[in-house]
C-alpha positions as CSV (number, residue, x, y, z in Angstrom):
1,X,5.1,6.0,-10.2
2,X,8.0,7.3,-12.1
3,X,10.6,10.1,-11.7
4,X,9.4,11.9,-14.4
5,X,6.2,12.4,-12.9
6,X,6.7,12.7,-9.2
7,X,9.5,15.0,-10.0
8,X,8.1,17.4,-12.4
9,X,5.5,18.5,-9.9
10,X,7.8,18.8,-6.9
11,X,10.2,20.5,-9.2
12,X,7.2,23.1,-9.8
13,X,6.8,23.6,-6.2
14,X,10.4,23.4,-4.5
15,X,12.2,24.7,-7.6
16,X,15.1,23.4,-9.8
17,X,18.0,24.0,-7.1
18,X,15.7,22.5,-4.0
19,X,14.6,19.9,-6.0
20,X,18.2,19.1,-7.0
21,X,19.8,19.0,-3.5
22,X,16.6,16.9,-2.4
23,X,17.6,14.3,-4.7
24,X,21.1,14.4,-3.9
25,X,20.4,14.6,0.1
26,X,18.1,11.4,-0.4
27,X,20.7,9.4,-2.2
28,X,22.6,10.0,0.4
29,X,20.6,9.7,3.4
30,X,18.1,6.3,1.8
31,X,21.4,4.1,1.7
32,X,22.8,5.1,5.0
33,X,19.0,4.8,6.9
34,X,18.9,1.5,4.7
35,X,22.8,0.6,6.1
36,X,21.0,1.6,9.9
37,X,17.9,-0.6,9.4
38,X,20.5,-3.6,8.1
39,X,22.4,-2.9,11.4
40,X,19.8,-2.7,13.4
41,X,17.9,-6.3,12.2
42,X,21.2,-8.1,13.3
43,X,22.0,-6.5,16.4
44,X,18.5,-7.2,17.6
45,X,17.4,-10.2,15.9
46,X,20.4,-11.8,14.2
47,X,19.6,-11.4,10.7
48,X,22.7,-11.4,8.9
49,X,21.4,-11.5,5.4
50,X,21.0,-7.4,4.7
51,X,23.8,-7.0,5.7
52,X,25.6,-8.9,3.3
53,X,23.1,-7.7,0.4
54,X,23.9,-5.5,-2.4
55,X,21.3,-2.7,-3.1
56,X,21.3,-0.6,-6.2
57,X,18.7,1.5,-7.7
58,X,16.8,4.9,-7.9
59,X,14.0,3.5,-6.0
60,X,14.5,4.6,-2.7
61,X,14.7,8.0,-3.9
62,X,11.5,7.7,-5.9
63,X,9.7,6.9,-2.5
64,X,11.2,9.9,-0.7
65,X,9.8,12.0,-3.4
66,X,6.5,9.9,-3.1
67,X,5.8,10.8,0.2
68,X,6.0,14.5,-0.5
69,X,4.4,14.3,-3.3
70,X,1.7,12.8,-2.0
71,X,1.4,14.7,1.2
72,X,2.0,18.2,-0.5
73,X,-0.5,17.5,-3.2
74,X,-3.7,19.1,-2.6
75,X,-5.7,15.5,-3.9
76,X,-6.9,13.9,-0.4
77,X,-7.0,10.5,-2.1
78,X,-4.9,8.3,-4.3
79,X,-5.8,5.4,-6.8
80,X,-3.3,2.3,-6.4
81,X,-2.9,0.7,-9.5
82,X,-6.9,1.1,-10.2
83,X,-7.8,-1.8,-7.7
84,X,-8.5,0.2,-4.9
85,X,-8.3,4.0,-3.1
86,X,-6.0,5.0,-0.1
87,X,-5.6,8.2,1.4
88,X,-2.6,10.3,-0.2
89,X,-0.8,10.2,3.1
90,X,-0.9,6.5,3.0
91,X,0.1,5.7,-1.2
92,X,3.7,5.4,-0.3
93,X,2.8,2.2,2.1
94,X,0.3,1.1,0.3
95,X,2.9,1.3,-2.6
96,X,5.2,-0.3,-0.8
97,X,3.4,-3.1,0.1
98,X,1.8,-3.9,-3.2
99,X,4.9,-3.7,-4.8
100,X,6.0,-6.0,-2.8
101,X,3.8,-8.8,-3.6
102,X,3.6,-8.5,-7.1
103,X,7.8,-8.6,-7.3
104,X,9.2,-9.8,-4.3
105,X,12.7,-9.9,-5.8
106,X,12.5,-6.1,-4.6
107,X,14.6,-4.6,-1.8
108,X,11.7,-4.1,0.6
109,X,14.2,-2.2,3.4
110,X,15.2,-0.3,0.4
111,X,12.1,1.5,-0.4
112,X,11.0,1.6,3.6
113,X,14.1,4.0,4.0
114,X,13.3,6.2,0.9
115,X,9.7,6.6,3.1
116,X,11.7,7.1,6.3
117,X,13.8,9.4,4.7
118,X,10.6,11.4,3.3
119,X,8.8,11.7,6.4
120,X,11.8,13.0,8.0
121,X,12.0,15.6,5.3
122,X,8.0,16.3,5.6
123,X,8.5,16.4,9.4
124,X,10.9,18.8,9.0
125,X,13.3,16.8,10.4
126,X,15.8,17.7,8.1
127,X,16.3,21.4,7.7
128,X,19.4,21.2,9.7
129,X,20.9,19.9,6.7
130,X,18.4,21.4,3.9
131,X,19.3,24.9,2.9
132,X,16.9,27.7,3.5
133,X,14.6,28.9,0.4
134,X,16.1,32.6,1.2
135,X,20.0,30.9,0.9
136,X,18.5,29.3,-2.5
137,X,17.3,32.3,-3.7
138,X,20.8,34.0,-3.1
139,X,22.6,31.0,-4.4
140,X,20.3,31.8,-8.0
141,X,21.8,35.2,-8.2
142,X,25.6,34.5,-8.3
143,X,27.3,35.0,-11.7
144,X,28.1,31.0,-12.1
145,X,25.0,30.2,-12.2
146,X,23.6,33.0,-14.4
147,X,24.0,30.6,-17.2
148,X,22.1,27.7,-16.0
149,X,19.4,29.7,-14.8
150,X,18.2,32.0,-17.9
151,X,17.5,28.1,-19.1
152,X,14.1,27.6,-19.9
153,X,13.3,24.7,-17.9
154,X,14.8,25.9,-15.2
155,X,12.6,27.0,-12.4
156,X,13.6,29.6,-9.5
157,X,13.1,29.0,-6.3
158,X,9.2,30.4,-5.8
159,X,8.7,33.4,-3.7
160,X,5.7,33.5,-1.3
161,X,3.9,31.4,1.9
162,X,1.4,30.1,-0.7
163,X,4.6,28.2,-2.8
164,X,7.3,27.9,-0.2
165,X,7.7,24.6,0.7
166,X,6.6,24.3,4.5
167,X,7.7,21.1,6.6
168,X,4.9,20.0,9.2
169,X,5.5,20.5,13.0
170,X,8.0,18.2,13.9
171,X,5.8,17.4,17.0
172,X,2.9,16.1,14.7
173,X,5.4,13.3,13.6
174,X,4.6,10.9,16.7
175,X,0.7,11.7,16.5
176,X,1.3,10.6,13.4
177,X,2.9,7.1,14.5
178,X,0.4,6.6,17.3
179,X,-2.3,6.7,13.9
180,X,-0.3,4.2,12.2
181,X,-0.2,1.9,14.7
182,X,-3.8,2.1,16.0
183,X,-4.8,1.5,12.4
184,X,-2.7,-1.6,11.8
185,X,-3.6,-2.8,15.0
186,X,-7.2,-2.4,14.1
187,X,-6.4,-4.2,10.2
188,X,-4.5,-7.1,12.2
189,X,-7.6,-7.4,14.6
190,X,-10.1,-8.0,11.8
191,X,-8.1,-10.2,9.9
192,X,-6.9,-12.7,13.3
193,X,-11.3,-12.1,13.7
194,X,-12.0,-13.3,10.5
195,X,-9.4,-16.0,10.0
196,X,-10.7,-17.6,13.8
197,X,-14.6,-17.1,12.1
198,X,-13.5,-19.1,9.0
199,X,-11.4,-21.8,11.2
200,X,-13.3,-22.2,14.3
201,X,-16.7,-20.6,12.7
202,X,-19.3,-18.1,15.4
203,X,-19.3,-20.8,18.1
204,X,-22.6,-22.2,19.8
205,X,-24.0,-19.2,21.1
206,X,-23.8,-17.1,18.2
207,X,-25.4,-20.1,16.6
208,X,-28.3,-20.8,18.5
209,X,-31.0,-19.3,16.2
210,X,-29.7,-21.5,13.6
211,X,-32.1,-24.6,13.2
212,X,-31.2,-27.8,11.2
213,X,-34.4,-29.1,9.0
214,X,-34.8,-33.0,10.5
215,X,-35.2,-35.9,7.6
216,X,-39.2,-36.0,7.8
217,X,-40.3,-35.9,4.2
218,X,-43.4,-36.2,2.4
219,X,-44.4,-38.9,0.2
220,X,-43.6,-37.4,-3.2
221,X,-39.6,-36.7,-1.3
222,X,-39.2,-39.8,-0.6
223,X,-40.0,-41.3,-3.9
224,X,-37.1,-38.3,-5.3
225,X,-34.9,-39.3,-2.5
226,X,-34.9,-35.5,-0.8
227,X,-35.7,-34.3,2.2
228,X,-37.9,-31.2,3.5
229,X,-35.7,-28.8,2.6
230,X,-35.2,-29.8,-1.2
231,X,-31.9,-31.8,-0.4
232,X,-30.4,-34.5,-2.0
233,X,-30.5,-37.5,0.2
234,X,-27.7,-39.9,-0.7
235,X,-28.7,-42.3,0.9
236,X,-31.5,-43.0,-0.9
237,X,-29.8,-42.4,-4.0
238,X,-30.2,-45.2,-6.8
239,X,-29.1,-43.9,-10.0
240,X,-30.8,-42.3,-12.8
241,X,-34.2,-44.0,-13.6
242,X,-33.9,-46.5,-16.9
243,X,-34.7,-44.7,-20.4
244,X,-38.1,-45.8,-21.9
245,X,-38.8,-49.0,-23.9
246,X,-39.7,-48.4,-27.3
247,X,-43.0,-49.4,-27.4
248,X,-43.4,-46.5,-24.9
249,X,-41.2,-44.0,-26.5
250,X,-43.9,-44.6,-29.6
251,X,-47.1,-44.4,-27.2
252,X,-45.5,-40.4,-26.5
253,X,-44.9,-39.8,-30.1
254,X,-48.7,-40.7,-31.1
């Protein structure tokens, strides 16, 4: 995940002026949701740590653009690091927490607000403070910017319902959370099942069709010291047996 290619594609999509204000908006808004989060964590459970913290880096800003990327990109599924597949809604959290165990020296508030901060914008939470593609278009077409736009690399502001940028319905946003939660309720759930499984194991009743072989063995068992099952008894252990005299050792080679 890098800017260069996260951003190339949205810059395809939103254009070179939308693209620019979206990074500019997202500096903006990832350090003051990250300042909120900080503020929050001590008023409600005393943690004074973030708030004393220094944060610096383009990384919250990358995750904003993640999340769009991701959820505007017509791919349904995303690879993380080649170890295993998510859905593309999901790669920014799956992202996050990844990245988080490989380098836990990372701001992990940090890159949660960049994905705040994108969801808001997906939501279309934000278009109060976005401008309008129409406005963008009009901003392309005064005289100041005549130069900067007969660039090369420059790309307008695409015309159309099949390239406009579109946010989602801002009423799909708690759907959305109610998902979230139901599915790491359902990931915690399995992993409290299978920790009490490998701790407590099934219990009795799950057990019962589960019969242990007794010690009976036969006569050629015993002499091995095993039981009927092919086991080692220990018990009857008594060493390795004493390597052949040399009288016999020649009595096998004739």
């Amino acid at each position: 995940m890098s800017t260069a290619a996260i951003g190339s594609l949205l810059e395809k999509r939103f254009g070179t002026l939308k693209h620019t204000i979206t990074i500019l908006w997202g500096i903006l808004l990832t350090s003051a949701s990250y300042i909120c989060c900080a503020l929050l964590l001590y008023m409600m459970f005393g943690i004074e740590k973030l708030m004393y913290q220094h944060s610096v880096g383009f990384s919250g800003v990358i995750f904003q653009l993640s999340v769009l990327e991701a959820n505007l990109s017509p791919n349904t599924t995303r690879d993380v690091f080649g170890f295993f597949r998510v859905p593309a809604y999901l790669y920014p959290w799956a992202l996050l927490l990844v990245l988080q165990f490989v380098m836990p020296q990372v701001s992990f508030v940090g890159h949660l607000s960049g994905i705040l901060v994108g969801t808001l914008q997906l939501y279309g939470l934000l278009d109060i403070v976005l401008p309008s593609e129409n406005y963008l278009r009009e901003i392309e077409e005064w005289p100041a910017l005549q130069s900067v736009k007969n660039r090369n690399n420059f790309i307008t502001t695409p015309i159309g319902d099949d390239n406009i940028v579109r946010g989602r319905n801002p009423g799909e946003l708690g759907i959305a959370l109610l998902k979230c939660l139901r599915m790491l309720w359902k990931f915690l759930s399995d992993v409290a099942a299978t920790l009490k499984v490998i701790i407590f194991g099934y219990g009795a009743r799950e057990n019962e069709n589960i019969q242990v072989v007794g010690n009976t063995r036969t006569g050629w068992q015993a002499e091995l010291g095993t039981t009927e099952d092919g086991c080692l008894d220990e018990d009857d252990w008594v060493g390795l047996p004493p390597p052949p005299s040399p009288s016999d050792a020649e009595a096998v080679l004739v």
